[in-house]
C-alpha positions in Angstrom: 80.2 1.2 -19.4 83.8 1.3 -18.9 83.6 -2.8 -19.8 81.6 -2.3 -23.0 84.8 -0.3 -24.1 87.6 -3.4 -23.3 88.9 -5.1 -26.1 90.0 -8.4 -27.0 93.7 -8.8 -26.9 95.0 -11.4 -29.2 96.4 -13.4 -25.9 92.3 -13.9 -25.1 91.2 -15.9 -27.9 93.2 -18.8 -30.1 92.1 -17.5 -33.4 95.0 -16.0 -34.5 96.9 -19.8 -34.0 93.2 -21.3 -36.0 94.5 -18.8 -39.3 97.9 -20.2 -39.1 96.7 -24.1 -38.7 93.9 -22.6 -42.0 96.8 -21.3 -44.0 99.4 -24.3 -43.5 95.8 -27.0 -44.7 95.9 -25.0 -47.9 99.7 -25.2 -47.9 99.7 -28.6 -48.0 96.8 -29.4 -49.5 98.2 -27.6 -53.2 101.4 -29.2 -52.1 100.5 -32.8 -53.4 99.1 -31.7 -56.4 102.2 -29.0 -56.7 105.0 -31.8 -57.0 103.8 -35.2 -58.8 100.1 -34.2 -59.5 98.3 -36.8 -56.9 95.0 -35.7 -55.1 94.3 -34.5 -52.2 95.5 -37.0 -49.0 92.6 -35.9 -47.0 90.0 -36.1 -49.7 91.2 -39.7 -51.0 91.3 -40.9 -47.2 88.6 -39.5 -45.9 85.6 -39.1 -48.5 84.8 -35.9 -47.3 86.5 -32.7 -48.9 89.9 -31.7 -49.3 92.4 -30.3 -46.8 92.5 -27.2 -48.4 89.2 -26.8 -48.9 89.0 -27.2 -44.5 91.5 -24.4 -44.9 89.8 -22.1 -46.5 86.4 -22.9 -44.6 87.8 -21.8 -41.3 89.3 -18.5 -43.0 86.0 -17.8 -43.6 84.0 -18.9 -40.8 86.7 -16.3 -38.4 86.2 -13.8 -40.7 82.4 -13.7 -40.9 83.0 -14.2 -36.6 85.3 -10.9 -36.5 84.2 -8.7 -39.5 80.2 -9.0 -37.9 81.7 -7.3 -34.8 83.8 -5.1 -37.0 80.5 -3.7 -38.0 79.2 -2.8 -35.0 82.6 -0.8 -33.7 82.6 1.6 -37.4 81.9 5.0 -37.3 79.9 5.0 -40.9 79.8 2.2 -43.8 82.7 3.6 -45.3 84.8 3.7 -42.0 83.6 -0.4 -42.4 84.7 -0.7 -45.9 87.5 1.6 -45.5 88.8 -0.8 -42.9 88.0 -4.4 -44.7 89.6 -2.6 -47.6 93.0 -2.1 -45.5 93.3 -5.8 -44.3 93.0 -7.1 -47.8 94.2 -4.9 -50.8 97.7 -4.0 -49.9 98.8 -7.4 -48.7 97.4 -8.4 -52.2 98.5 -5.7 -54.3 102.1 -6.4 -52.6 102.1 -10.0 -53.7 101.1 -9.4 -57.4 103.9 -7.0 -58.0 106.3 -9.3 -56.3 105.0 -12.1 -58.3 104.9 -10.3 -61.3 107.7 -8.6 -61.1 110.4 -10.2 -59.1 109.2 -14.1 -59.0 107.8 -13.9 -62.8 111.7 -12.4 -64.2 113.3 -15.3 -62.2 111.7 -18.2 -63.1 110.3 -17.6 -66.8 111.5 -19.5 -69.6 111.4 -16.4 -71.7 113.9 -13.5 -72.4 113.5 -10.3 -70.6 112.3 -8.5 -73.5 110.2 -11.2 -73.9 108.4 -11.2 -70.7 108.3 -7.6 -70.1 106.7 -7.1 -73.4 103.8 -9.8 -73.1 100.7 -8.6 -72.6 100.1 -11.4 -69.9 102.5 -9.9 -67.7 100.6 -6.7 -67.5 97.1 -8.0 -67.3 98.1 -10.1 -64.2 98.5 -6.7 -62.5 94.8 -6.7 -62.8 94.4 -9.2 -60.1 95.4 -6.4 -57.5 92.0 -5.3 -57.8 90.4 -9.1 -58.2 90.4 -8.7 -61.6 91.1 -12.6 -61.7 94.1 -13.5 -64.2 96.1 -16.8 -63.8 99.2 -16.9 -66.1 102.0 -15.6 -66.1 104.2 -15.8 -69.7 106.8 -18.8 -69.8 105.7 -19.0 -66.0 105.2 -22.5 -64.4 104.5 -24.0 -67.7 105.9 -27.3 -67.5 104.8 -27.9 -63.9 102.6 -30.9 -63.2 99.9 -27.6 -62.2 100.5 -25.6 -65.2 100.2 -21.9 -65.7 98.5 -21.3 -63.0 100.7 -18.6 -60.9 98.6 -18.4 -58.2 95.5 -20.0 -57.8 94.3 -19.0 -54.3 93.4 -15.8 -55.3 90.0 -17.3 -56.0 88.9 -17.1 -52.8 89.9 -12.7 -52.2 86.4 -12.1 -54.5 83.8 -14.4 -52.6 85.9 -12.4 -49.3 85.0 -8.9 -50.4 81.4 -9.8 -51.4 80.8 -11.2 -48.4 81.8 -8.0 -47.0 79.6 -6.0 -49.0 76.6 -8.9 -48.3 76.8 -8.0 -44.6 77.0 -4.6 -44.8 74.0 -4.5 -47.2 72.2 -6.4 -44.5 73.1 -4.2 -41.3 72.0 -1.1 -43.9 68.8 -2.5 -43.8 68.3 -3.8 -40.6 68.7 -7.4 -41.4 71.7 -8.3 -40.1 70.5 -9.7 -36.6 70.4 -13.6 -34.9 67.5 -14.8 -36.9 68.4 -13.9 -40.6 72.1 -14.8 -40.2 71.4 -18.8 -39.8 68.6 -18.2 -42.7 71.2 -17.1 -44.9 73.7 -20.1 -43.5 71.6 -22.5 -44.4 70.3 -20.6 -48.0 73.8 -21.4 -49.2 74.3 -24.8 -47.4 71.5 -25.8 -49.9 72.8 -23.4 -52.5 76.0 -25.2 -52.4 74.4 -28.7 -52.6 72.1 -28.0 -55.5 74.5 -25.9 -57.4 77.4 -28.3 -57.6 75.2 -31.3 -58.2 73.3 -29.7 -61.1 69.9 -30.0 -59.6 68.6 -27.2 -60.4 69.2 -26.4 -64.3 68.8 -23.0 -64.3 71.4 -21.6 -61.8 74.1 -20.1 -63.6 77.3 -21.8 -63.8 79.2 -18.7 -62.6 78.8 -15.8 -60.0 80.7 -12.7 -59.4 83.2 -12.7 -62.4 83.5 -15.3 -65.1 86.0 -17.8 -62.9 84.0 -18.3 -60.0 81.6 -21.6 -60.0 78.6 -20.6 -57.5 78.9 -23.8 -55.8 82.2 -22.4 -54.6 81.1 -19.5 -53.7 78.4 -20.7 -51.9 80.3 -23.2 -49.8 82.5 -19.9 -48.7 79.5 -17.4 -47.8 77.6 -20.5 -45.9 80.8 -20.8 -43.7 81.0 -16.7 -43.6 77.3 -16.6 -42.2 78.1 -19.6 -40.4 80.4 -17.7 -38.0 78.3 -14.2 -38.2 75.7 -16.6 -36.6 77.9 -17.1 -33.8 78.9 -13.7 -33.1 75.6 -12.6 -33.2 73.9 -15.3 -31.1 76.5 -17.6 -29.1 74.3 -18.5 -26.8 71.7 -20.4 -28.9 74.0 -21.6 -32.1 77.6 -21.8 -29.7 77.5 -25.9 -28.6 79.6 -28.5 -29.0 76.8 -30.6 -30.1 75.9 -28.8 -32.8 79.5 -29.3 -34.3 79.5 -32.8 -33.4 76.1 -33.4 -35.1 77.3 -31.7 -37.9 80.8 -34.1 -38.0 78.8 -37.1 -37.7 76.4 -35.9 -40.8 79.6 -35.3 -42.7 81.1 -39.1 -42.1 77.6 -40.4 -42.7 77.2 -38.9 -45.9 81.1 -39.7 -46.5 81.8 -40.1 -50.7 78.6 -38.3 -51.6 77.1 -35.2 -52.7 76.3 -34.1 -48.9 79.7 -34.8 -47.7 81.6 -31.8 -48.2 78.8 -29.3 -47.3 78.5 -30.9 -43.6 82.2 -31.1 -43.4 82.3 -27.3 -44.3 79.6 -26.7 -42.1 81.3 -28.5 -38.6 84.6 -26.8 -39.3 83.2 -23.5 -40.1 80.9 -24.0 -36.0 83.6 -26.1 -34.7 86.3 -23.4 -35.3 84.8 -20.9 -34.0 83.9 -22.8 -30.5 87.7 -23.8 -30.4 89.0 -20.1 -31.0 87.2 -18.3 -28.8 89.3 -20.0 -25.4 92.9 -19.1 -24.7 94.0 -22.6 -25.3 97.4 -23.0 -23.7 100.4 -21.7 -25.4 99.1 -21.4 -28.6 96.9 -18.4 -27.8 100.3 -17.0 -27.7 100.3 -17.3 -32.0 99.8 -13.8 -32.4 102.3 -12.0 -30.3 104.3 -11.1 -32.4 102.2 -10.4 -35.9 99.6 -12.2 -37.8 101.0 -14.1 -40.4 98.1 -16.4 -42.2 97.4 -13.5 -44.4 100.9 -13.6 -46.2 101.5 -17.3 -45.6 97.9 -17.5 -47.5 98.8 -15.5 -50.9 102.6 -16.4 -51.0 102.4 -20.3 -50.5 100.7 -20.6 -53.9 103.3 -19.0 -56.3 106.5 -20.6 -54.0 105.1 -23.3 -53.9 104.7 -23.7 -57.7 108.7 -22.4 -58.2 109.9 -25.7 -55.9 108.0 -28.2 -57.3 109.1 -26.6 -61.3 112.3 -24.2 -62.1 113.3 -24.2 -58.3 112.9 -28.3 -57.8 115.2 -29.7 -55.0 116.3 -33.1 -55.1 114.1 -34.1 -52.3 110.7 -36.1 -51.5 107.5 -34.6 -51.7 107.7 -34.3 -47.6 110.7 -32.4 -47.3 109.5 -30.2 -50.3 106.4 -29.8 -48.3 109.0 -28.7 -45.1 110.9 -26.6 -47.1 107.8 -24.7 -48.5 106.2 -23.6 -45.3 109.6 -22.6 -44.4 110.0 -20.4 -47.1 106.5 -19.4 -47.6 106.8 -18.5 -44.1 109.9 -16.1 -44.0 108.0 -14.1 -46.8 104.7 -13.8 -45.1 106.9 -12.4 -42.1 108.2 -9.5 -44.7 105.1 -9.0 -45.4 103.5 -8.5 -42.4 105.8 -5.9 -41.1 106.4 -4.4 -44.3 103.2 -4.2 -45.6 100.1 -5.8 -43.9 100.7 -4.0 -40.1 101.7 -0.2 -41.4 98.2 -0.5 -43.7 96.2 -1.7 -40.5 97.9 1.2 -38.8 95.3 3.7 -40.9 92.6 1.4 -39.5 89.9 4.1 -37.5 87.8 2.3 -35.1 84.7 3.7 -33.2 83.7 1.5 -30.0 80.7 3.5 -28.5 80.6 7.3 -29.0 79.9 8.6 -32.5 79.7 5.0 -33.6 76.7 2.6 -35.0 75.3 0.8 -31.1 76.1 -2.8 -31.0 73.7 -5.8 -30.7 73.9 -6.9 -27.4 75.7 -10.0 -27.7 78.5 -8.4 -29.3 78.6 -5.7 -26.6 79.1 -8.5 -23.9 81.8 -9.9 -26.3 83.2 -6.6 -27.3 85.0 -6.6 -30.8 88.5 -7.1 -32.6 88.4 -5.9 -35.9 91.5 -7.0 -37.1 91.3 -10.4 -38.8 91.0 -11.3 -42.6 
């Protein structure tokens, strides 16, 4: 009994360096686009997706891998939701004011009067509660990405609702080894058909009126993708799986089938690769867990070098000089904000809490992750 109750210490597992390596893809995959407006390096080279697009992918699949365990260790549903609702609204909220209201002043090209009285200004306070709103007035208008003031924020939505998709399912019963790979593969097709046009009379949009489905889908498949894995590692946790799913990708390389197999063996291959202490990077995490902030932050900072903040410089040293910065404020962040929130985080392991499938018992859980 005593081992059902150890936990996973962040030295155990390399996931908390996988967030960092999925925060820094997206980094530089906007970064390109941020400074002379060229693609994607990856995509171009590659045929496959883009970098970012990997980022986001792994993101999800350690999320679906950690919040599946989460939901074994809560007292109640809201002690779940309580929890999920701690790792991402505060670090959020915390970032739109910022943005808004120290970022927005600084680099507008409007007067103070002027910007505090637009009504933009104050409806982008709506995306604190993903209420999706992208500009900003006199904000990033001349940029070679205009307007938009932070355009990751897409992805916080699709988070949440796969949140609420999971704990619909446990609810129910559903959540187990055989319908998590079901619903992996549902929106591995779902993503295929729906960004192809295929099927006619799938609606364009899901969730709120921003969000294409095949988006969407490509984040829940790599959400269910790692669930899967939690909850049955030893059927759906081998290499060759992965590698089956690589090869797929570079098969189908320039097509429509490309980016969903490349999704797919980054959302299984992560996972695989996190859950050993690889050498000296399992050591990412000692101090605090920085993807979240270098996640929202890289965005907006990232728009301010490449327009009213532009150094003389080429795109790679922008690129340097980003992460850099990026990185300082996700630091703030986490201390400030992020790590005194996930102090309010209850956790139930055994007694008085919801029993655990057996395969997360033998694993145990670690409920902080994004």
């Amino acid at each position: 009994m005593e081992s059902l109750r150890a936990r996973v210490t962040r030295e155990s597992n390399s996931f908390d360096f996988l967030r960092l390596v999925a925060a820094t893809f997206v980094l530089v995959s906007h970064g390109a686009g941020f400074w002379d407006g060229r693609n994607d390096w990856f995509a171009d080279h590659t045929g496959l997706t883009t970098l970012g697009t990997v980022g986001v992918a792994m993101f999800f699949s350690i999320s679906g891998y950690w919040v599946t365990a989460s939901w074994s260790n809560a007292a109640s549903p809201r002690t779940f939701m309580a929890n999920r609702a701690l790792r991402i609204f505060p670090g959020l909220a915390a970032c739109v004011l910022v943005t808004a209201f120290v970022l927005g002043p600084l680099v507008t090209t409007l007067d103070a009067r002027g910007y505090f009285t637009s009504p933009l200004t104050w409806a982008y306070l709506k995306n604190a509660v993903l209420d999706l709103q992208w500009p900003l007035p006199g904000v990033f208008e001349a940029n070679a990405m205009p307007k938009a003031v932070n355009g990751s924020l897409w992805t916080l939505p699709v988070e949440v609702f796969a949140y609420f998709t999971l704990g619909v399912l446990a609810l129910v019963k559903g959540l187990d080894r055989r319908v998590a790979p079901i619903l992996a593969l549902a929106f591995f097709v779902l993503y295929v058909v729906s960004s192809q046009g295929l099927v006619p009379w799938l609606p364009g949009r899901i969730l709120t009126s921003v969000l294409p489905v095949a988006d969407t889908a490509k984040l829940l498949m790599a959400f269910y993708i790692g669930a899967t894995l939690r909850l049955d590692s030893g059927r759906w946790g081998r290499p060759w799986i992965t590698l089956a799913l690589a090869i797929a990708a570079i098969a189908t390389s320039r097509t429509a089938w490309a980016p969903a197999f490349t999704i797919a063996a980054v959302a299984h291959g992560v996972i695989l690769l996190g859950r050993h202490a690889w050498p000296v990077v399992h050591h990412a995490g000692r101090f605090g867990d920085f993807s979240y902030g270098l996640y929202l932050y890289a965005y907006p900072l990232q728009q301010a070098l490449a327009g009213p903040w532009r150094p003389d410089v080429g795109v790679v040293t922008y690129q340097l000089i980003s992460f850099a910065m990026v990185l300082a404020v996700a630091i703030v962040s986490w201390f400030v904000v992020e790590k005194p929130a996930l102090r309010l985080k209850r956790r139930t392991l055994l007694p008085g809490g919801r029993v655990p499938t057996r395969d997360i018992l033998q694993h145990s859980a670690q409920s902080v992750s994004r």
